[in-house]
N, C-alpha and C positions, 0 to 999 in steps of 0.2 A: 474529562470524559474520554471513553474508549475502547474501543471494536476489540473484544474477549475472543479468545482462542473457540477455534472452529463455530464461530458463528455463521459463517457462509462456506459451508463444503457439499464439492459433491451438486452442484445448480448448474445448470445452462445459461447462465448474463455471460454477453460478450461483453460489456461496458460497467464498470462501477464508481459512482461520484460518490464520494465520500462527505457528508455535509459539514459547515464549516461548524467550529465549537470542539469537534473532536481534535484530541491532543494525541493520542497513543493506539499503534496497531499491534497489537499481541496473537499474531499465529491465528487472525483471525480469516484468511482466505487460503484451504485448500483445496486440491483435487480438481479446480475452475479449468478444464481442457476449453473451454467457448472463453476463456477468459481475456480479451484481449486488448482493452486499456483501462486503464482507471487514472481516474484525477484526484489530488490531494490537496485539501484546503491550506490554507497559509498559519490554520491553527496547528496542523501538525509539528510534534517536536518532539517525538521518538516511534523510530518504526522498531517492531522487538523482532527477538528471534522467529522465522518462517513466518513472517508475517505475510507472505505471497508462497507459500509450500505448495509444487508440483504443478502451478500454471503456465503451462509451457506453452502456452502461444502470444503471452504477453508480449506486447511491443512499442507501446506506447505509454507512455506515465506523465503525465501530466501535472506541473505542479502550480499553484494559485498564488504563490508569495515568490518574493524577489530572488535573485540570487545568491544575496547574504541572508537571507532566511533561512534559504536552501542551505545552504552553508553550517548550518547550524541546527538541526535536524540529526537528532540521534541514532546511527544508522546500523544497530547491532547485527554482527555478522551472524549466517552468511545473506544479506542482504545487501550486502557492501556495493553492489553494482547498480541497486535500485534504480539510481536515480541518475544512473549513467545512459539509461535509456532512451 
């Protein structure tokens, strides 16, 4: 399963929980200025290109699986920092 491009553009949510079962983010959150954390379930295992496009107040990212999960999580640039956050 997984969140398709520009399904969430352009909203006022400061918070987005991603529900678990989802594997794949595809360019699907831009234009989010109110956007400013989201959490990612432990189902996650590839974030795609712009999959957080233009949400510039982002500062927290929260993730629900371990370290080596984390690890292992496909993190197509330029997203590279995702999860440095």
């Amino acid at each position: 399963m997984s969140i398709e491009i520009d399904a969430f553009t352009n909203i006022g949510v400061t918070a987005i929980i991603i529900s678990d079962g989802i594997k794949e983010l595809n360019g699907c959150f831009s234009h989010l200025d109110s956007l400013k954390s989201i959490t990612l379930p432990k189902s996650i295992t590839k974030i795609d290109k712009f999959a957080l496009y233009n949400c510039p107040a982002v500062t927290d990212i929260y993730y629900r699986g371990t370290e080596a999960d984390k690890a292992s999580i496909n993190i197509v640039s330029p997203n590279v920092d995702l999860l440095n956050v």
